[in-house]
C-alpha positions as CSV (number, residue, x, y, z in Angstrom):
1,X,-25.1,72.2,22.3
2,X,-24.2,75.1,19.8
3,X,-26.7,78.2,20.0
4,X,-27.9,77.4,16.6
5,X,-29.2,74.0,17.8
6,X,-30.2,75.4,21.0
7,X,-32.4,77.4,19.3
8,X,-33.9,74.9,17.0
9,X,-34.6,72.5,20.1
10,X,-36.7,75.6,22.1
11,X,-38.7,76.3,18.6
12,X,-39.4,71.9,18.2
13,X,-40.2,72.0,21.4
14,X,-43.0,74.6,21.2
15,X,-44.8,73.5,18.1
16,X,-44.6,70.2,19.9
17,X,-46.8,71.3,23.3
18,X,-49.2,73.1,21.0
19,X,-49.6,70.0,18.8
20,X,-50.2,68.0,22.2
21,X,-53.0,70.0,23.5
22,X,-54.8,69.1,19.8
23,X,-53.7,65.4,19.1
24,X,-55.9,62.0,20.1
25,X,-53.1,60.7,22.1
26,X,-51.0,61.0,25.2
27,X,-47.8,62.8,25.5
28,X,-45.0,60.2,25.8
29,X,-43.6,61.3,29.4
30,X,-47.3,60.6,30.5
31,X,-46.3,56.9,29.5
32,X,-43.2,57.1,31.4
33,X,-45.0,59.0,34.9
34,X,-48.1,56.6,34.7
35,X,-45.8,53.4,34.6
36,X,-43.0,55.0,37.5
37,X,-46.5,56.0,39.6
38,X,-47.7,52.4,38.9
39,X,-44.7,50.6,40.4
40,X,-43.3,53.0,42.8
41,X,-45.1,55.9,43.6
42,X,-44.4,59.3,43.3
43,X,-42.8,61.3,40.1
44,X,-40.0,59.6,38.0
45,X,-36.8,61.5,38.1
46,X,-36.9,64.9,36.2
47,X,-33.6,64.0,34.7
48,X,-35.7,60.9,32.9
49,X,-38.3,63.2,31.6
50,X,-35.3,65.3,30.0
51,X,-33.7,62.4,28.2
52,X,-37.1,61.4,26.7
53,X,-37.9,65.1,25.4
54,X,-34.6,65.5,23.8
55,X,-35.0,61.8,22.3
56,X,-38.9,62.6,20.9
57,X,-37.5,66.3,19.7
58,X,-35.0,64.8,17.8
59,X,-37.9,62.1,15.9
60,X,-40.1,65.1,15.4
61,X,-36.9,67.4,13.7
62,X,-36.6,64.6,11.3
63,X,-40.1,64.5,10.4
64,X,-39.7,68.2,10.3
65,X,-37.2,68.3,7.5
66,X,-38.8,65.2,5.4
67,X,-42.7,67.3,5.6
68,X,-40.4,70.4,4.5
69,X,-41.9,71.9,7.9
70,X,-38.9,74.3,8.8
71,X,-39.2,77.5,9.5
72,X,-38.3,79.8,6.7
73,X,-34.1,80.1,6.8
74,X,-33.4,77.2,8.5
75,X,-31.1,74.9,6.7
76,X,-31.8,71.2,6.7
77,X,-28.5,70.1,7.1
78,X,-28.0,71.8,10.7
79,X,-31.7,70.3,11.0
80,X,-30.9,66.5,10.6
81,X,-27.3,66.8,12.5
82,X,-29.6,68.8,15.9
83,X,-32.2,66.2,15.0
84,X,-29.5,63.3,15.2
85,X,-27.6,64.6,18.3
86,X,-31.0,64.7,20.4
87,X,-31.3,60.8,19.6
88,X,-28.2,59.7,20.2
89,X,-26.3,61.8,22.0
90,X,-28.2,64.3,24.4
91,X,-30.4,61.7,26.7
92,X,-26.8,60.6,27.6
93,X,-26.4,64.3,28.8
94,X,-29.7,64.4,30.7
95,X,-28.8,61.2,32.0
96,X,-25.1,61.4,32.9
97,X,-25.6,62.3,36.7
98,X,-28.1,59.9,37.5
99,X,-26.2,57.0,35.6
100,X,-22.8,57.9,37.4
101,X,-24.5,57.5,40.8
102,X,-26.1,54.1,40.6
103,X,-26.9,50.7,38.4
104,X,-30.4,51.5,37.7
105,X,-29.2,54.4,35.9
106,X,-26.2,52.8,33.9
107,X,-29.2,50.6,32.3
108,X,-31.4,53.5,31.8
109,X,-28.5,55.1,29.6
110,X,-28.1,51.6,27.9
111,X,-31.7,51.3,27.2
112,X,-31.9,54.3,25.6
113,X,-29.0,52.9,23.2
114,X,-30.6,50.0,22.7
115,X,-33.8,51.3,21.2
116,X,-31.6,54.3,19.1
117,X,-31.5,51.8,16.5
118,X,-34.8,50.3,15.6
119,X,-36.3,53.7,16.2
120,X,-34.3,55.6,13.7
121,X,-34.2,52.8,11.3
122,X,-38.3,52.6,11.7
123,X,-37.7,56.9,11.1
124,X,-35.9,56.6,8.2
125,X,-37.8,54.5,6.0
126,X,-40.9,56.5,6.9
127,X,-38.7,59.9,5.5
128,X,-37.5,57.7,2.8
129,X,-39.2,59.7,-0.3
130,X,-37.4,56.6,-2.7
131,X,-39.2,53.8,-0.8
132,X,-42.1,51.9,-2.0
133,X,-45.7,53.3,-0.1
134,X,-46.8,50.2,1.0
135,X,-48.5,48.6,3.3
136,X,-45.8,46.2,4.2
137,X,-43.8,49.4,5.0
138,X,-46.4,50.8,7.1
139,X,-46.3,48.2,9.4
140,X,-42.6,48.0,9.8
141,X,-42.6,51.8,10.6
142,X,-44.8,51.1,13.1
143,X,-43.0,48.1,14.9
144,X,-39.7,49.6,14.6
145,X,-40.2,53.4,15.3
146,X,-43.5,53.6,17.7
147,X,-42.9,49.9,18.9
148,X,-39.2,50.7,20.1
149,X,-40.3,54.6,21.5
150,X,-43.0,52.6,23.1
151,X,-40.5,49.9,25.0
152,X,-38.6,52.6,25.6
153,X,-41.1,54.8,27.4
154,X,-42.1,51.5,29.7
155,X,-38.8,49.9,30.3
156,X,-37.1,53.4,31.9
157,X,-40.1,54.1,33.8
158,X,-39.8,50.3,35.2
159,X,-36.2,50.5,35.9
160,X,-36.0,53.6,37.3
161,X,-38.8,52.2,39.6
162,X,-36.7,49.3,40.9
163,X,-38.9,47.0,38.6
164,X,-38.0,43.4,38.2
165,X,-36.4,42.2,35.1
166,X,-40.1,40.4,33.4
167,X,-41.6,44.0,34.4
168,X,-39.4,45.7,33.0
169,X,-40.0,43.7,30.0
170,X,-43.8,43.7,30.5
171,X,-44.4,47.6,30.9
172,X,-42.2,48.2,28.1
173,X,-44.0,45.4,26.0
174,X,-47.3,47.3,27.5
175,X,-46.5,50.9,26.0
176,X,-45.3,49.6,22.9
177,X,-48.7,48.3,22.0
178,X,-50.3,51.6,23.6
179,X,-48.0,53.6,21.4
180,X,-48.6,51.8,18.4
181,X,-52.5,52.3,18.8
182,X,-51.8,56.0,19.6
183,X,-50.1,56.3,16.4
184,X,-52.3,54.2,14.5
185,X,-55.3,56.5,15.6
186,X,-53.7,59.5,15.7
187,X,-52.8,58.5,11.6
188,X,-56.4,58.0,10.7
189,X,-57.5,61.8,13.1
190,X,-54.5,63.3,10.9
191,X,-56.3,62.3,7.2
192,X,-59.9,62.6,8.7
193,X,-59.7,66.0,10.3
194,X,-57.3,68.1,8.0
195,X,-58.1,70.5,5.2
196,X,-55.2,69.0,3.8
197,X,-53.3,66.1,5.1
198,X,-49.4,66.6,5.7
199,X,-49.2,62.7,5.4
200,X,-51.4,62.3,2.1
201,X,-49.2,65.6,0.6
202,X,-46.1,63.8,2.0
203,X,-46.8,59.9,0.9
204,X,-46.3,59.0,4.7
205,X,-46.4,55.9,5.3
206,X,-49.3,55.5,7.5
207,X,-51.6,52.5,7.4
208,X,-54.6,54.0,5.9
209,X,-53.1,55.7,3.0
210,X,-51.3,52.4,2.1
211,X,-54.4,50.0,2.9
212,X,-56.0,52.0,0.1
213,X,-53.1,52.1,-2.6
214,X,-53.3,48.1,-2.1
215,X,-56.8,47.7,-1.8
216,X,-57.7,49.3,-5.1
217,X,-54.8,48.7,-7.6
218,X,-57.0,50.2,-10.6
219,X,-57.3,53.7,-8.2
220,X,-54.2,53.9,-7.2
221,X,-53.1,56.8,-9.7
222,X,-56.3,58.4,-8.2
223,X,-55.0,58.2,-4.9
224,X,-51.7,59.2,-5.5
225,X,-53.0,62.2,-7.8
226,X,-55.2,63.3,-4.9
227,X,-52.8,63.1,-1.9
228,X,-49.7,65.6,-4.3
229,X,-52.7,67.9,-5.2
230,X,-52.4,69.7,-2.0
231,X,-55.9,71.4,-2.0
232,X,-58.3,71.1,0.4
233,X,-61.2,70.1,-2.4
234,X,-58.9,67.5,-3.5
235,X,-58.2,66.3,-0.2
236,X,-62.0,66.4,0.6
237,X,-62.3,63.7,-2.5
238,X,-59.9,61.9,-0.8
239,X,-61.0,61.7,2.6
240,X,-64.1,60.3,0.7
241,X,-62.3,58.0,-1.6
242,X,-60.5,56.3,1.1
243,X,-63.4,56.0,3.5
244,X,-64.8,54.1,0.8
245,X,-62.1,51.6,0.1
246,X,-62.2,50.8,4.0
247,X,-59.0,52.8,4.6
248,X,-60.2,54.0,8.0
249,X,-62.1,51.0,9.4
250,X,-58.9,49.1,8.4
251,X,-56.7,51.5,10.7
252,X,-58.9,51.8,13.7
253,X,-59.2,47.7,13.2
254,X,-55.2,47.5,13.6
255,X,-55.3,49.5,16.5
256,X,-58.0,48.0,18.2
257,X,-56.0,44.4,17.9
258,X,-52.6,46.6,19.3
259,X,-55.0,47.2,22.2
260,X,-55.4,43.7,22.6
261,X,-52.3,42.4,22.2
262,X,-51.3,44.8,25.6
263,X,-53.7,42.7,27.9
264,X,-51.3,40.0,29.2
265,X,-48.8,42.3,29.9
266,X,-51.3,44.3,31.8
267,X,-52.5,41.6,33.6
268,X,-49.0,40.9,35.0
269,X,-48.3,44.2,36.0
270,X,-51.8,44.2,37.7
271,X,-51.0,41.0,39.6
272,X,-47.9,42.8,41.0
273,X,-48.7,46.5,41.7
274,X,-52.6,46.4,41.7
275,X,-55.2,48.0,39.4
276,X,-53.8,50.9,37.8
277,X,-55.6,53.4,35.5
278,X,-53.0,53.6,32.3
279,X,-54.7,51.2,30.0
280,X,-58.3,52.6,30.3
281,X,-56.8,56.2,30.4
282,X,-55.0,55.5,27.4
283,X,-58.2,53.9,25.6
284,X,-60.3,56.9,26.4
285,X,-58.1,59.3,24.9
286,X,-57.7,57.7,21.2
287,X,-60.9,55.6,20.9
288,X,-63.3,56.9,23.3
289,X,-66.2,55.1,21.7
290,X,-64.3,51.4,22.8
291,X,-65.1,49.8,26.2
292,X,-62.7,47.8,27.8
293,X,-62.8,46.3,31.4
């Protein structure tokens, strides 16, 4: 990778820890070690944990250059291509020792392929300033971008473990709905807890925002007003505005049923490699005040 590149990977990379320590949600390779540990044992392979950096750098660049989040001098164009060549190209890299040596890791490198698409796709029409912000679109960001990192994050960890082919599918059916909920949450924190929101500045297509543009046609010049203002007194009225129209209940509601939907695949996994903390763990850390068994 170019210097230039290099450079802006170390600097992604950074703001990307400190966010971690801040966010309601768990880093993705703490999906990928809890799911490894589940079935196996021990630490996944460090190579594993490099492909998935480089691939979750290269989602985060994007959003980078959509938010206009650069630093000051960097161009976008250099920003998009680094952002693009962590997607698709550098896991391969990470990987390319590990997938020479044996099958498990020839369907690793596959895998990673195979979920390039919806993930970007999912990507893109959240950066897409022309597209409708709609609830519709919401959801599909959601399913397509978070629903294929999730899968993604499950199904290496299983095959790197030796997993079985409906495990495989199960863990990474397991983290998709974990991931979803984590973004879903993490949404609703990010419009809740901000002076002003990046994603109500930005028209991100998060489901809260759009829930309230839908819910109240007659307000939705009000909304829109509020989220380009870009002050924190305007986004105060906002926060307000939308916790009336049910904006946040509806969010947490959504990710509450992607909770749900992640209990048959739990109880698979369960009834194959025992009781494993992951599901509670991840419950804790973006809805504390839920109880699950």
């Amino acid at each position: 990778m170019p210097p230039a590149m290099t450079t802006l990977v170390l600097d992604a990379l950074e703001r990307i820890v400190h966010r971690a320590e801040l966010a309601p949600y768990l880093p993705p390779v703490d999906f990928t070690q809890a799911i490894f540990g589940w079935a196996r044992g021990g630490e996944a392979p460090r190579s594993l944990f490099d492909a998935i950096l480089y691939y979750y750098l290269g989602l985060h660049l994007l959003d980078d250059v959509h938010d206009g989040d650069l630093e000051p001098g960097i161009d976008e164009h250099l920003a998009t291509t680094t952002a693009l060549a962590c997607i698709t190209a550098m896991p391969a890299v990470a990987l390319r020792d590990r997938s020479e040596r044996s099958s498990a890791g020839s369907a690793i490198a596959v895998e990673f392929q195979l979920q390039t698409l919806p993930c970007t796709a999912g990507q893109f029409i959240d950066v897409d300033r022309r597209g409708p912000v709609v609830l519709s679109a919401a959801h599909r960001v959601l399913e397509l971008r978070n629903g294929a990192m999730g899968r993604l994050l499950g199904r290496v960890a299983a095959l790197a473990a030796g997993a079985r082919p409906d495990e495989v599918d199960a863990a990474g059916s397991l983290v998709a709905n974990l991931y979803i909920a984590s973004q879903i949450v993490d949404d609703v924190d990010e419009l809740l807890n901000r002076a002003v929101s990046s994603d109500a500045r930005n028209l991100s297509k998060t489901l809260p925002l759009c829930y309230a543009l839908e819910a109240a046609p007659e307000g939705r010049e009000q909304v829109l007003r509020l989220c380009r203002e870009g002050r924190a007194q305007g986004h105060r009225r906002l926060r307000e505005l939308l916790g009336e129209l049910g904006a946040f209940d509806y969010g947490l509601e959504q990710a509450r049923a992607y909770l749900e939907r992640g209990r048959d695949d739990l109880r698979l996994l369960e009834s194959r490699w025992g009781r494993a903390t992951l599901y509670r763990d991840t419950v804790a850390c973006i809805m504390p005040e839920a109880v699950y068994a």
